[in-house]
C-alpha positions as CSV (number, residue, x, y, z in Angstrom):
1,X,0.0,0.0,0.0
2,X,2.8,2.2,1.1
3,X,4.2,2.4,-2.7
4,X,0.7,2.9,-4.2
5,X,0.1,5.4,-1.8
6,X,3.6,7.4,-3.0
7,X,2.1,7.2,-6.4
8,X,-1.0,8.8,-5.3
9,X,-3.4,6.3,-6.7
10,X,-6.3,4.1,-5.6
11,X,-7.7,1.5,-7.1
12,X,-11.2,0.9,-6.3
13,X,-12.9,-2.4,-8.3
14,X,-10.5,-2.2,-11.1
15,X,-11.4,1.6,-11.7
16,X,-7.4,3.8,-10.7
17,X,-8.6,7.5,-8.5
18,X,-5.9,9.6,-9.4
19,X,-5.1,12.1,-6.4
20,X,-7.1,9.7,-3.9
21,X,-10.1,11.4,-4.4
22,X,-13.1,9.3,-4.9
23,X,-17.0,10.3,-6.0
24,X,-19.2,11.7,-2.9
25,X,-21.4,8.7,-3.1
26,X,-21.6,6.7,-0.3
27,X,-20.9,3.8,-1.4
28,X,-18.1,4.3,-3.4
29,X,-16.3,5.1,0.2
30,X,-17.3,1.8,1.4
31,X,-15.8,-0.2,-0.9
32,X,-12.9,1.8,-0.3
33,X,-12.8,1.0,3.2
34,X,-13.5,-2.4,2.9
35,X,-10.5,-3.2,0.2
36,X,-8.2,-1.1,2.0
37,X,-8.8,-1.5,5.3
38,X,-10.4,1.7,6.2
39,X,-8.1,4.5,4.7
40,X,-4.0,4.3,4.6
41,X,-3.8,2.5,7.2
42,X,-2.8,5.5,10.0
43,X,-3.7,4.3,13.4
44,X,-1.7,7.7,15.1
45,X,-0.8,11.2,14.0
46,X,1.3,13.7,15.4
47,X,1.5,17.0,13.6
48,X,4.7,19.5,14.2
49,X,5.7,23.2,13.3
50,X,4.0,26.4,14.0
51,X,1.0,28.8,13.6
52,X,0.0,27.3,10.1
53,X,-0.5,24.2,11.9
54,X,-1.4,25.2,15.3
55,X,-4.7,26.4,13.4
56,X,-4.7,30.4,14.3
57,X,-7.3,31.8,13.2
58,X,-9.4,29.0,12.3
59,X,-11.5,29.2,16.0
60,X,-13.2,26.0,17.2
61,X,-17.0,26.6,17.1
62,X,-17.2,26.0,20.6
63,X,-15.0,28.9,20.9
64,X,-11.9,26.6,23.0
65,X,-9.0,27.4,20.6
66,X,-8.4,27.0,17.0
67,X,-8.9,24.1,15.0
68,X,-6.7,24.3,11.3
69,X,-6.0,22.1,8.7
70,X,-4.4,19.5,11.2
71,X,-7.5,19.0,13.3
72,X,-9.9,19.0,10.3
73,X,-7.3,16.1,8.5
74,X,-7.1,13.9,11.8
75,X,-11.3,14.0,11.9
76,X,-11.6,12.9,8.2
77,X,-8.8,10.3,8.9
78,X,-10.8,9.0,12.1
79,X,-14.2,8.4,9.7
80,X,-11.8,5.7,8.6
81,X,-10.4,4.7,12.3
82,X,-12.3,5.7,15.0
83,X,-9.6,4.4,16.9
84,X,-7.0,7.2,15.8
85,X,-4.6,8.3,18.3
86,X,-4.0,12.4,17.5
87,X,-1.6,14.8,18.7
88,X,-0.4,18.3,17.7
89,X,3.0,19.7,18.8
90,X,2.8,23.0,17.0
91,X,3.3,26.4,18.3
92,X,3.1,29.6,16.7
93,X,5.7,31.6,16.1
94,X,8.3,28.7,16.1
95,X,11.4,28.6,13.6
96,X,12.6,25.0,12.3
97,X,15.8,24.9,15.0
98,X,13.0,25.4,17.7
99,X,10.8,22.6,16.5
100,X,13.7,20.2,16.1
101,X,14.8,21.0,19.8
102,X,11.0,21.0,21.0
103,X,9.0,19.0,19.1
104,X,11.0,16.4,17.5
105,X,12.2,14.2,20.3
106,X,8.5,14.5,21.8
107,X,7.8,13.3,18.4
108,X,9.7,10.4,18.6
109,X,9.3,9.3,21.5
110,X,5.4,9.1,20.9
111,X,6.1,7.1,17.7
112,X,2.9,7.8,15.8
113,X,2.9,6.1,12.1
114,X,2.1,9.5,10.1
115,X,4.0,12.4,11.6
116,X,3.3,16.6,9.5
117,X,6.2,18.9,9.9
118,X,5.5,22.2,8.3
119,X,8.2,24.6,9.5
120,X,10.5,27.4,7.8
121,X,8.2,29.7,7.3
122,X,9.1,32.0,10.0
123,X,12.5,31.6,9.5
124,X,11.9,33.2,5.8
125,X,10.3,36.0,7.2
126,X,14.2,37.2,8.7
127,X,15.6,39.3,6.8
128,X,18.9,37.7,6.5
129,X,17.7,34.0,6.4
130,X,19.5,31.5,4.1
131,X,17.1,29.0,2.8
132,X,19.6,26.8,2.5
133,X,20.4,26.7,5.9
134,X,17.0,26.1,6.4
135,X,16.8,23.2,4.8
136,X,19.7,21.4,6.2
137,X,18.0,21.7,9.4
138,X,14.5,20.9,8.2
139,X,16.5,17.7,6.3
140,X,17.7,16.7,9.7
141,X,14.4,16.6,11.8
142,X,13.0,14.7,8.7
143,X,15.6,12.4,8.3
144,X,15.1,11.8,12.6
145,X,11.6,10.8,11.8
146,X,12.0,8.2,8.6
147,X,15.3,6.9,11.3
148,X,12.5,6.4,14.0
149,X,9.9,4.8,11.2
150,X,7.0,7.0,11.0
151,X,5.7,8.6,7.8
152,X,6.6,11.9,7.1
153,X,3.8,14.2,5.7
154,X,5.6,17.4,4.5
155,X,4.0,20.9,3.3
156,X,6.2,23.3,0.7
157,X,5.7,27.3,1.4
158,X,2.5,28.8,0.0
159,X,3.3,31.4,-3.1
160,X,3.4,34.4,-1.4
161,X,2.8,36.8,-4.2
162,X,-0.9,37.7,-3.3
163,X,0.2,40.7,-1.1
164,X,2.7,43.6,-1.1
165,X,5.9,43.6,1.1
166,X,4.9,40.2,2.0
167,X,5.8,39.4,-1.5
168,X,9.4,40.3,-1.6
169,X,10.3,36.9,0.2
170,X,9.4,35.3,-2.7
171,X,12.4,34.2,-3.9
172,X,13.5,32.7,-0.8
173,X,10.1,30.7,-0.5
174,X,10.3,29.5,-3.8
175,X,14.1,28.1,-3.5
176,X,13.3,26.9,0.3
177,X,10.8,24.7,-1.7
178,X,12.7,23.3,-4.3
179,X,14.8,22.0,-1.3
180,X,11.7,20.4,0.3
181,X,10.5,18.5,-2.8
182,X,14.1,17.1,-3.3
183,X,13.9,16.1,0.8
184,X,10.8,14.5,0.1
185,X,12.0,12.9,-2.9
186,X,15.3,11.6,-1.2
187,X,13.8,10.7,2.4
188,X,10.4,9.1,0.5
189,X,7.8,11.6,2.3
190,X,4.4,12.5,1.1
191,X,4.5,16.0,-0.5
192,X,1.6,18.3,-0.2
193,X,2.2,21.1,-2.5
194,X,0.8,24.5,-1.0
195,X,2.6,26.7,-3.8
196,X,0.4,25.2,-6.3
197,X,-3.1,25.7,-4.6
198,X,-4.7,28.2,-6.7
199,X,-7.4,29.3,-5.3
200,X,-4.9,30.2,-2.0
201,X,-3.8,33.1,-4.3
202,X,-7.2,34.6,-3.5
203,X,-6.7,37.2,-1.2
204,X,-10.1,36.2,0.9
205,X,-8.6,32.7,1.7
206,X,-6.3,35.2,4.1
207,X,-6.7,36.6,7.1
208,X,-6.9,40.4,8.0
209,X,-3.0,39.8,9.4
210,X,-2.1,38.2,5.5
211,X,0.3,35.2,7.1
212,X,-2.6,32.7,8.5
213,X,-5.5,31.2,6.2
214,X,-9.0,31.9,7.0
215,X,-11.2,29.0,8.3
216,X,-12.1,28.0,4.7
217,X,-8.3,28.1,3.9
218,X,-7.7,25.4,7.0
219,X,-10.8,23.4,5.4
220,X,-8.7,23.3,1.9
221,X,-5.4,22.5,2.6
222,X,-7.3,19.9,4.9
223,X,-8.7,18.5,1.7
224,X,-5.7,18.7,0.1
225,X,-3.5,17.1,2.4
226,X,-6.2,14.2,2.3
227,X,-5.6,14.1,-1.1
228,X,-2.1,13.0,-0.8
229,X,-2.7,10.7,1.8
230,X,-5.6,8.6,0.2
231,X,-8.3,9.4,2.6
232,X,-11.5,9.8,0.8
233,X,-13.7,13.1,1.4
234,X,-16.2,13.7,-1.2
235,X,-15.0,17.0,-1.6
236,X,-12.7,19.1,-3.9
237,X,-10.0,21.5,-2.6
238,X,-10.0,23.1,-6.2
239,X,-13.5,24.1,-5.9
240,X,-13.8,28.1,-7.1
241,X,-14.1,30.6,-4.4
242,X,-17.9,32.4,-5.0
243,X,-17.5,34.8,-7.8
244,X,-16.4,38.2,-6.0
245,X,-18.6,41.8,-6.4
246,X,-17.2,43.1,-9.6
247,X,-15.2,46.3,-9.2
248,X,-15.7,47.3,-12.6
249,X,-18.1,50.3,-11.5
250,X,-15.7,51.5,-9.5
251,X,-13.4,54.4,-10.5
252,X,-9.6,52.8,-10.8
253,X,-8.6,55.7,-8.3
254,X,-11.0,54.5,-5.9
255,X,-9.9,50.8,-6.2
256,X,-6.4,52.1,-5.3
257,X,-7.3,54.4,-2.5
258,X,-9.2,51.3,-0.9
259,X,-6.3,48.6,-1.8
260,X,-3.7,51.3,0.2
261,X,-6.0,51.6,3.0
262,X,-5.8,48.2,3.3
263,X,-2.4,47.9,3.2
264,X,-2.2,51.2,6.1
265,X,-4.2,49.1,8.6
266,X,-2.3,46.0,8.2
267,X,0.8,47.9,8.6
268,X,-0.5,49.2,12.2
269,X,-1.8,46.3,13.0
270,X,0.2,43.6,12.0
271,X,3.7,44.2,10.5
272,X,4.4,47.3,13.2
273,X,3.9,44.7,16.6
274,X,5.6,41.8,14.4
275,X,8.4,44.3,14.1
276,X,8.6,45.2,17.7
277,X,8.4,41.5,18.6
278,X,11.7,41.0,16.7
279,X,13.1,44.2,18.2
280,X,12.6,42.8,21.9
281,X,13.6,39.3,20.9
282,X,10.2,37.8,21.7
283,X,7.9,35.1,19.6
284,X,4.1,34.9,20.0
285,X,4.9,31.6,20.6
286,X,6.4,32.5,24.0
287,X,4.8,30.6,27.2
288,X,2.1,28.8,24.7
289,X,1.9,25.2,25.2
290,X,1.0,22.5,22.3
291,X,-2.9,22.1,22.0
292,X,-2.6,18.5,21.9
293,X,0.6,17.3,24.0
294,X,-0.2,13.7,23.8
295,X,-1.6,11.1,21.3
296,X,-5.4,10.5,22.1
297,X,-8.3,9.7,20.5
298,X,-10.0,12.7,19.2
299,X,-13.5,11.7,21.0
């Protein structure tokens, strides 16, 4: 299963699901689960990194916390094992050295069979970072986890182009992913591309502070990241964002001056106290604990 799975294709009564993704009917999924033994096999899951997979700001309904892509991926994964033992490491504002010293050996120790990292991003966001560097870090914790035998689940950088200033790391993302493709390749993780989710490019799958994905963002890459895995959802990451109010009444001036105010607040209100953090040395990861310490089932 474990090579099928790598290619990223099912076969379901002779008929080969590219991607893993199956039709929504019913019964489709149940011959699924009863050829394959109920999904990919993942009995435990331990997701690592920071913010992105922490979940901020996608808040749990019942208002304790955030939930993100890794919560939503672990409840689609327990349709096909009620049994599955969960836990999530990651803390905002955490840089790939600090999950390796943090996270990792928790990581090990636990011994889950699928473990996420997505890490580097905050790294990137320093000035002077070397994505190379990066990388040889971010190869290390990796090749810690295929060492220990788990499954390795890894996430490139989204494409950052959507907004201004945030943009100009660009370059850095896109050669800090070329290294985690070839670490996938080499190490024989799963690969969920972020870079090439389109519809992330849309500017409402962001929230007002432009790093972290809205709730429907979270719901995607949750779809997505089933996608590579094998774990049937009846649903479509691709599927269009609603069509937005046309701006085509608007005066081009007026689009500007609204883009610019835009762009104003987030300055004050995000990049201005991100700024100061760095200035004083501090993380907004400082004194927050992992949501999910240990591996339990998620009822």
């Amino acid at each position: 299963m474990g090579a099928l799975a790598g290619r990223h294709a099912y076969e379901v009564i002779g008929v080969t699901v590219n991607g893993g993704r199956l039709p929504g009917d019913n019964a489709w999924q149940d011959v699924y689960v009863e050829q394959n033994g109920g999904g990919p096999g993942i009995c435990s899951f331990a997701a690592l990194g920071d913010s992105f997979t922490e979940g901020i700001d996608d808040p749990r309904p019942d208002g304790g916390g955030y939930r993100g892509w890794a919560d939503r991926f672990a409840e689609r994964l327990a349709v096909y094992h009620p049994e599955l033992r969960y836990a999530n490491l990651a803390v905002r504002g955490k840089m790939v050295s600090e999950v390796a010293a943090e996270q990792l050996p928790r990581a090990i120790e636990m011994a889950p069979d699928l473990v996420s990292i997505a890490a580097g991003g905050n790294d990137l966001l320093r000035p002077r970072t070397d994505p190379d560097t990066v990388a040889e870090l971010f190869d290390d914790v990796v090749a810690q986890l295929r060492d220990a035998g788990c499954r390795v689940m890894l996430f490139t950088g989204f494409d950052p182009h959507t907004f201004p200033v945030i943009r100009l790391i660009r370059g850095r993302v896109a050669a800090y992913n070329m290294h985690l493709r070839a670490i996938a390749d080499h190490r024989q993780c799963d690969l969920v591309d972020l870079w090439s989710m389109r519809v992330l490019r849309d500017p409402r799958s962001w929230s007002a502070d432009r790093l972290h994905l809205t709730a429907d963002g979270h719901r995607r890459v949750a779809l997505r990241a089933c996608e590579v895995m094998g774990v049937p959802t009846g649903e479509d990451w691709r599927e269009p964002l609603p069509m937005a109010p046309s701006a085509a009444a608007a005066l081009p001036i007026s689009v500007w001056l609204a883009a610019r105010r835009l762009d104003a607040r987030w300055a004050r209100e995000h990049a201005a106290p991100w700024v100061g953090r760095r200035l004083r040395r501090a993380s907004s990861g400082d004194g927050v604990p992992p949501k999910r310490p240990e591996l339990l089932r998620l009822s």
